[in-house]
C-alpha positions in Angstrom: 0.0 0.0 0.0 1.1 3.3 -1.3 2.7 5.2 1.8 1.8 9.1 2.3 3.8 10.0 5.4 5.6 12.8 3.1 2.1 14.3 2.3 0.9 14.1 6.1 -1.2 17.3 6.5 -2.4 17.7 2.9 -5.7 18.7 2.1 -7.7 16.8 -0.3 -11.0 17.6 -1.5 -13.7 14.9 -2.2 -16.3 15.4 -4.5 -19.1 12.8 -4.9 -22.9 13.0 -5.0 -22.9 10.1 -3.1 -22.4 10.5 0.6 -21.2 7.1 1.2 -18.2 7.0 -1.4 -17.2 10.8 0.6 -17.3 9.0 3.8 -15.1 6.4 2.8 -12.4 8.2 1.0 -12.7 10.8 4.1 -11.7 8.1 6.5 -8.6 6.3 4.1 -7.4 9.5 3.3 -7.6 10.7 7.2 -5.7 6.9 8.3 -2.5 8.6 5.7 -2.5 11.6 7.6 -4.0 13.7 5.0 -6.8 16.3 6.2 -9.9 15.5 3.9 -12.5 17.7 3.1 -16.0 16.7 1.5 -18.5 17.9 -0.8 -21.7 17.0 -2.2 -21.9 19.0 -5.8 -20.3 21.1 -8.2 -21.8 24.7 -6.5 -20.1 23.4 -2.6 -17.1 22.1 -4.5 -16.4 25.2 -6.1 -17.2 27.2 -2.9 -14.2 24.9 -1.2 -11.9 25.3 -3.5 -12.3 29.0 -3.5 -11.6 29.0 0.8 -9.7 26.1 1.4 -7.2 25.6 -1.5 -6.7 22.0 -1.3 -3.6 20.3 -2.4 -5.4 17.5 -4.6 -9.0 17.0 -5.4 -10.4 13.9 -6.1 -13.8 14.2 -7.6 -16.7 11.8 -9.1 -16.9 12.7 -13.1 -20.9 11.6 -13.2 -22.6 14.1 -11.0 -26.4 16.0 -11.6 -26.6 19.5 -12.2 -23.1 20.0 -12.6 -21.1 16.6 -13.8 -17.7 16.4 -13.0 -16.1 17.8 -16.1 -17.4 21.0 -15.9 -16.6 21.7 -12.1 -12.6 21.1 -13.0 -12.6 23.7 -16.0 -13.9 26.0 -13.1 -11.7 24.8 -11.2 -8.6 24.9 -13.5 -10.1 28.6 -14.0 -9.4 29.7 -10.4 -6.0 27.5 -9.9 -4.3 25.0 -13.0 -1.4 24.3 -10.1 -4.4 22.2 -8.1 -4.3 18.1 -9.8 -7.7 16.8 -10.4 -8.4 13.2 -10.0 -11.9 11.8 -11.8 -13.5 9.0 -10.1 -16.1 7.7 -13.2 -17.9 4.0 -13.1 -18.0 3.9 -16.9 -14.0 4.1 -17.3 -14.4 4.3 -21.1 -16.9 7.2 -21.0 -16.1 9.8 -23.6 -16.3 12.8 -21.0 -13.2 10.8 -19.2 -10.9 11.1 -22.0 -12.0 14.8 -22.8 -11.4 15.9 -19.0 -8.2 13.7 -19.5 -7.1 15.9 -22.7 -8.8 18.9 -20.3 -6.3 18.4 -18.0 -7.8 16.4 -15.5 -4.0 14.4 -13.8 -5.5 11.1 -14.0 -8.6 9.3 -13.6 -9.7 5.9 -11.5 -12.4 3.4 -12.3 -15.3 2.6 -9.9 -15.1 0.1 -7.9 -11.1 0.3 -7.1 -8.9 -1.6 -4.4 -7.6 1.0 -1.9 -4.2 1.0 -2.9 -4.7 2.4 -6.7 -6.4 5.1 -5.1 -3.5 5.6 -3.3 -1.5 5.1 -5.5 -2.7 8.1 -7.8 -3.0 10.3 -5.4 0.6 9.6 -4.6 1.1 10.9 -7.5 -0.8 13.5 -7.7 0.9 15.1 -4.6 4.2 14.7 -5.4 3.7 16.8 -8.9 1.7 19.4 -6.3 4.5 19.2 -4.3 7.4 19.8 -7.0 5.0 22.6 -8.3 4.7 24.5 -5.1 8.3 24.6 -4.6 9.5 25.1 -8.3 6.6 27.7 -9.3 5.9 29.6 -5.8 7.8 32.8 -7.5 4.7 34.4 -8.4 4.1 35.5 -4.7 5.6 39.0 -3.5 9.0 37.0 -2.4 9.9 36.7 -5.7 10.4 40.7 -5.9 13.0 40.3 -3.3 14.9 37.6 -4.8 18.2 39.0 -7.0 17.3 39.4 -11.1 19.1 36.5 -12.0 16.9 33.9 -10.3 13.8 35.7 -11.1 15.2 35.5 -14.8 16.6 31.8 -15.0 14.7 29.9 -11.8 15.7 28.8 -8.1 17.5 25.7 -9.0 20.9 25.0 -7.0 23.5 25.7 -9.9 21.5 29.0 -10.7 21.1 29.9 -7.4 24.9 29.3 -6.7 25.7 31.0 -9.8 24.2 34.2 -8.9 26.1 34.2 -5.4 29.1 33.8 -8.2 28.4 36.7 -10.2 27.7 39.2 -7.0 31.3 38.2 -5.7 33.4 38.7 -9.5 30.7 41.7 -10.6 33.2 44.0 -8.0 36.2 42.4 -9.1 38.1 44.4 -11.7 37.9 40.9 -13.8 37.4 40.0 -17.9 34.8 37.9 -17.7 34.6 34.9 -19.8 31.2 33.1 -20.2 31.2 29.8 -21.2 27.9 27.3 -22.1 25.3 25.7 -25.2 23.7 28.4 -27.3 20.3 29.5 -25.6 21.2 28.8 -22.1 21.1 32.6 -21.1 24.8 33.9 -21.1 23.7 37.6 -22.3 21.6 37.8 -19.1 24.4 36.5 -17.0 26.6 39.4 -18.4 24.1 41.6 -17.8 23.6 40.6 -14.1 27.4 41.0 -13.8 27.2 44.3 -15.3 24.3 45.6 -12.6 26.0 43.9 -9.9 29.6 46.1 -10.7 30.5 49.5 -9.9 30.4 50.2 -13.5 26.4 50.0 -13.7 25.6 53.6 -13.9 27.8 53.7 -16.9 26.8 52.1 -20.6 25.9 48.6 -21.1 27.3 48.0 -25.0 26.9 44.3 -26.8 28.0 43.6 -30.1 26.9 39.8 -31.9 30.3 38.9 -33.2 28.3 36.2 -34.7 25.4 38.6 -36.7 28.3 40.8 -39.1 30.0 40.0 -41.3 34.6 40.7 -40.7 34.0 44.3 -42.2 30.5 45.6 -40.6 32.3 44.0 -37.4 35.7 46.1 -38.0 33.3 49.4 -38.2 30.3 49.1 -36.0 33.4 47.7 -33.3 35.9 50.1 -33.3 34.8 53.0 -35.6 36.1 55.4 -38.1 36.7 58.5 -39.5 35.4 60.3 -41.7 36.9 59.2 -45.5 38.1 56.0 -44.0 36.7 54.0 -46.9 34.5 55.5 -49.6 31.2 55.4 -47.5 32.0 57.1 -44.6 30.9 60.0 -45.2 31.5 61.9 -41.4 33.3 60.1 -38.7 31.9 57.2 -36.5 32.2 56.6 -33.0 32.6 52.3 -32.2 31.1 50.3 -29.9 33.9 50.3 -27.6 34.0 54.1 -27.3 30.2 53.9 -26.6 31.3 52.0 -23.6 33.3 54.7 -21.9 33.6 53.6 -17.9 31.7 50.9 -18.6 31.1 47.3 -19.9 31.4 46.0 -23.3 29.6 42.4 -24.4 31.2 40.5 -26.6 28.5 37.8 -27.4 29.7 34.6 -29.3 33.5 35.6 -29.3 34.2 32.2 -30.5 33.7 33.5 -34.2 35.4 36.7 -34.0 37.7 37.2 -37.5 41.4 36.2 -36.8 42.4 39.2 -38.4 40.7 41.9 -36.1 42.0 39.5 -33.2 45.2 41.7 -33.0 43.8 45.0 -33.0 41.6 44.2 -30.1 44.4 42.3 -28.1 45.8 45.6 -28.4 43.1 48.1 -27.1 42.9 45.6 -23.9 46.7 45.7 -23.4 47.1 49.6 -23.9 43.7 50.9 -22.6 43.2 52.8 -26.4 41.4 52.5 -29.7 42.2 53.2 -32.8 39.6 54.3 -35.6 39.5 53.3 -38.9 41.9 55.6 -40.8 43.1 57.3 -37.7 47.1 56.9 -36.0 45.6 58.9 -32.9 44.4 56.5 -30.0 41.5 57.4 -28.0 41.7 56.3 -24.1 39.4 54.1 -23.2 38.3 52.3 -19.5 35.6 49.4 -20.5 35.1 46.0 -18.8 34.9 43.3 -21.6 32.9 40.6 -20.8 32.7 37.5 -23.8 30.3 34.7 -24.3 30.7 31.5 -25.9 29.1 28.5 -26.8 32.2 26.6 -28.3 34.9 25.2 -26.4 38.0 28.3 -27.6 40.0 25.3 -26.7 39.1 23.6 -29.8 39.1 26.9 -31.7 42.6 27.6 -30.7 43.8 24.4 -32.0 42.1 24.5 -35.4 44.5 28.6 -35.7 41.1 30.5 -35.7 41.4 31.7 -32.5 44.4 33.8 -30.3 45.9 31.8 -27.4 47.0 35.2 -26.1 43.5 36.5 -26.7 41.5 33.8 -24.6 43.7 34.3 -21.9 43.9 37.8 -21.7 40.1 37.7 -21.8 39.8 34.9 -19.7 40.5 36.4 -16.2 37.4 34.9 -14.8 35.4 32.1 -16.4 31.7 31.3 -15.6 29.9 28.8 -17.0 25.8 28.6 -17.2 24.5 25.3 -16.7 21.9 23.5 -20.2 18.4 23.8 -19.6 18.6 19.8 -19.0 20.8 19.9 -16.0 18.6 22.0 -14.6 15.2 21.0 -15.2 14.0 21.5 -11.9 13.7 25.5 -13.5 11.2 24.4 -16.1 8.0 24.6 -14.3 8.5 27.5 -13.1 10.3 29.2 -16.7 7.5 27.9 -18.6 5.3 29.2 -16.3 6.6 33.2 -16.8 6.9 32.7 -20.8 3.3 31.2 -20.6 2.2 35.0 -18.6 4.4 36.7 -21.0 2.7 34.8 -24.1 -1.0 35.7 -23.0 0.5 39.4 -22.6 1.6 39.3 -26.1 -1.2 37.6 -27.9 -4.3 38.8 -25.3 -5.0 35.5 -24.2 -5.8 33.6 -20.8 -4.3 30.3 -21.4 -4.8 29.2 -17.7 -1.7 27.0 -17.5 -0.1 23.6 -18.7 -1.9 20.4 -17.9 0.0 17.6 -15.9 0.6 15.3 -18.8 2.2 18.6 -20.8 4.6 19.4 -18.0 5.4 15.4 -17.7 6.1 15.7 -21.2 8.1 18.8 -21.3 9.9 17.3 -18.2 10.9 14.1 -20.4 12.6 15.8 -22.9 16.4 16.9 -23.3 15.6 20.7 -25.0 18.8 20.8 -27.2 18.0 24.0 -27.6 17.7 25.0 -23.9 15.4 28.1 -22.6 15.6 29.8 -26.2 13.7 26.6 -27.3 11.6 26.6 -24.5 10.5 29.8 -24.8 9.5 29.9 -28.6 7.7 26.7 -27.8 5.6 28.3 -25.3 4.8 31.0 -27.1 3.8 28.7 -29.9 1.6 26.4 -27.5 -0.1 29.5 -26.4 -0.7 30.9 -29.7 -2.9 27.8 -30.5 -4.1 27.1 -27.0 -7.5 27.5 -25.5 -8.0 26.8 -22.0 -4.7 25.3 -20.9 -1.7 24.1 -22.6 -2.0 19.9 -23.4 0.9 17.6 -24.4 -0.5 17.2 -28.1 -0.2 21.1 -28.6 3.8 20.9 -27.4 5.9 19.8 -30.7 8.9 18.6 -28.8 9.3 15.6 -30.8 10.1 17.5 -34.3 14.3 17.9 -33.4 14.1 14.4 -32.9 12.3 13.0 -35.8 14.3 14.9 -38.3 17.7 13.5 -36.6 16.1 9.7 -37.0 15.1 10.4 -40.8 18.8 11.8 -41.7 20.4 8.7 -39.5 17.7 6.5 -41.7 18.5 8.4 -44.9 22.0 8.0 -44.5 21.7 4.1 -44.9 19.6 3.8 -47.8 20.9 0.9 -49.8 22.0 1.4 -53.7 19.9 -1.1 -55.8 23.0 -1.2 -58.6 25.2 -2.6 -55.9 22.7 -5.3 -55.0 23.4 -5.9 -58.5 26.4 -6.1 -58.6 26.7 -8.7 -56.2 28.4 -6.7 -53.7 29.3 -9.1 -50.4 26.6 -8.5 -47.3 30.0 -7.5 -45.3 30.6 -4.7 -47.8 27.0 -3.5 -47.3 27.5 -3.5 -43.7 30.8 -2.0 -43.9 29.9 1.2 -46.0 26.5 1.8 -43.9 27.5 1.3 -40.8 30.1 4.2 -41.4 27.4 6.2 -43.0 25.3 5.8 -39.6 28.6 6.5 -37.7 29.1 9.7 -39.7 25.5 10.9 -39.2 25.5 10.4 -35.4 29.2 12.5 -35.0 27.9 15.0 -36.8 24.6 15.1 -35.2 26.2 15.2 -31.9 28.9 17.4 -32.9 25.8 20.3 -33.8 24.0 19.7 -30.7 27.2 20.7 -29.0 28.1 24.0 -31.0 30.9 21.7 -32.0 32.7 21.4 -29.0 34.5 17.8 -29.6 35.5 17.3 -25.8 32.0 17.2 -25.1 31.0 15.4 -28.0 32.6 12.8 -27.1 31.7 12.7 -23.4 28.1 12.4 -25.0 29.1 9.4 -27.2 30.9 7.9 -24.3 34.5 7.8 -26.4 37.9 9.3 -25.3 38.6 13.2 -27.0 41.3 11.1 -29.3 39.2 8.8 -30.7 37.1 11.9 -31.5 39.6 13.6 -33.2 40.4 10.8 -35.7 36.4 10.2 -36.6 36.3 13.9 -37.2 39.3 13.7 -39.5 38.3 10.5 -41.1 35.0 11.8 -42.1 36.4 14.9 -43.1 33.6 16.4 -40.7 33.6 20.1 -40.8 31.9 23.1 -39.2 29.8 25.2 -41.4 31.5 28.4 -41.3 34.9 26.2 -41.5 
């Protein structure tokens, strides 16, 4: 029998039309330590709701007057965090599966054993549980808490990684900030930038990856006026505009080797020089740098300054992927969800149980970036709440099966040719090989070392696949 010690003190509304079955559940769920309310109908279930804000209701689907499906859309209207449990003696009833695909958690067949009762409701707690600790920022206390946990969630690493960026923020450091592509470096920069005595002064960022080596040269370090036929009056840069204070590199990783130099030099001698101008222009900035490759990797292939990366590299800090921090998501998808309905005028009331399960399962190789554009998707086409069917999380992965299939096709003319079964194997099992490297290698922003952590091979091995299949990155 399921044990509820952990949920002793939980309230759990019980909603049946027949006395009898209330009585019953009152007096199991009260032997588990759980404080059990009853009611009667829809109209006193509400009205509980509304005062007592149970932990878990558990309530009868077939119900006059009001049935059982309607009272959880109200319900869900006044709180989606509460799980719903239908109790229905007809378990293949149509209005079970729509309250299921409503967002009802689960739903139990008339007459049950005890223990799958308990067993649900188990369950049901725990997910009210992990949602009460995970999404409570919506109260006042999350206006005391520092912007980069409102921003990116309570979770230990974040948590620890904004007591992190307090301490360096003071320190008179480069900062180098290191993780996957839409894990939310710009907002650590920015934290670090608010958190320094330089955040009265300008916060400049530049996408090294976004312009091409000649826009860069310009928009970066400026010009003057008949520098190159269109300049037409003389340009101040980006790192001018960032006089006394902090200037954001974002994706450094790609920077042209040829500017390299030039901006070794303005942090080694504190000046800048414009386009077509020999006088150099005093300059105090912080620089801080993102990346999502590892530089180690760039260095190696000569596309990136050793004495660069360590001159910029005075302080590294490295956000966490979305996946080794899941215990955020509830409570990020929640604030994208509120930003969504702000954007589109909607109400979407929240996610239901089986959506967050889902979203929960998967590995978001895209990390909050994906998360968010899939919210704001979900909500776009939403009605009430948010269901699993409306959450496209299986696309990535369906496109990286085809290409892995695709990759094996056979050729028909070598059938034909009699070519040995070992042959066949030979040449497609490479094929495969090659698709899941480079797969993997993507996912990673191309970062070998990690690759092959993910593919469970040493870095050497790694290297000579890469070579073998003459593997390269797209801008390489």
């Amino acid at each position: 029998m399921e044990n509820l010690d952990k949920f002793r003190g939980m309230k759990i509304l019980i909603v049946d039309d027949e006395e009898d079955m209330c009585i019953l559940l009152k007096r199991l769920f009260e032997r588990h330590g759980l404080k059990a309310l009853m009611a009667f109908d829809g109209d006193a279930a509400l009205d509980m709701f509304r005062k007592e804000e149970p932990d878990a209701v558990v309530l009868d689907i077939l119900m006059p007057r009001m049935d059982g499906r309607e009272v959880m859309l109200r319900m869900r209207r006044l709180n989606a965090e509460i799980p719903v449990i239908f109790m229905t003696a007809l378990a293949g009833v149509p209005g079970a599966v729509d309250a299921m695909k409503a967002g009802a958690f689960d739903y139990i067949a008339k007459p049950f054993e005890t223990g799958e009762i308990l067993e649900v409701l188990g369950r049901a707690l725990d997910e009210r549980l992990m949602r009460r600790k995970y999404q409570g920022f919506q109260t006042e206390q999350v206006h005391q808490l520092d912007p980069l946990v409102q921003e990116m969630g309570a979770s230990d690493v974040i948590v620890e990684l904004s007591s992190t960026v307090r301490r360096v923020a003071r320190a008179p450091f480069d900062i180098l900030i290191t993780g996957e592509a839409g894990t939310g470096k710009a907002l650590v920069a920015r934290a670090l930038h608010d958190a320094g005595e330089r955040k009265k002064r300008p916060f400049v960022t530049i996408a090294c990856d976004a312009l091409s080596e000649t826009v860069l040269e310009q928009e970066l370090f400026g010009y003057e006026k008949g520098a190159f036929p269109e300049a037409t009056e003389a340009q101040k840069g980006k790192i001018e505009a960032a006089q006394g204070g902090t200037l954001f590199l974002d994706e450094i990783s790609v920077f042209p080797l040829p500017l390299q130099t030039r901006l070794l030099r303005v942090l080694q001698n504190k000046n800048v020089l414009r386009m077509g101008s020999e006088t150099p222009i005093p300059v105090n900035i912080r620089i801080i740098a993102s990346t999502s490759k590892d530089l180690h990797d760039v260095i190696e292939q000569q596309k990136f300054r050793a004495d660069l990366f360590y001159r910029l590299n005075e302080y590294t800090l490295h956000v966490p992927s979305l996946r080794e921090r899941k215990t955020d998501l509830p409570y990020l998808a929640s604030r994208f969800l509120r930003e969504s309905n702000k954007e589109f005028t909607k109400n979407v009331g929240g996610f239901t149980p089986k959506a967050l399960e889902k979203m929960l399962a998967y590995n978001w190789p895209g990390n909050v970036a994906q998360l968010r554009a899939i919210v704001r998707r979900s909500v776009l086409f939403a009605e009430d709440f948010v269901g699993a069917d409306q959450l496209d999380l299986e696309m990535d992965a369906e496109r990286r099966v085809r290409a892995v299939m695709a990759a094996a096709e056979i050729d028909e003319s070598e059938i034909e040719q009699g070519v040995p079964l070992k042959d066949h194997v030979r040449k497609h099992t490479a094929q495969i090989e090659r698709q899941i490297l480079l797969e993997t290698l993507k996912r990673t922003g191309w970062n070998k070392a990690k690759a092959a952590r993910m593919l469970k091979i040493d870095y050497k091995t790694m290297q000579t696949k890469v070579r073998e299949y003459k593997l390269r990155e797209p801008r390489g």
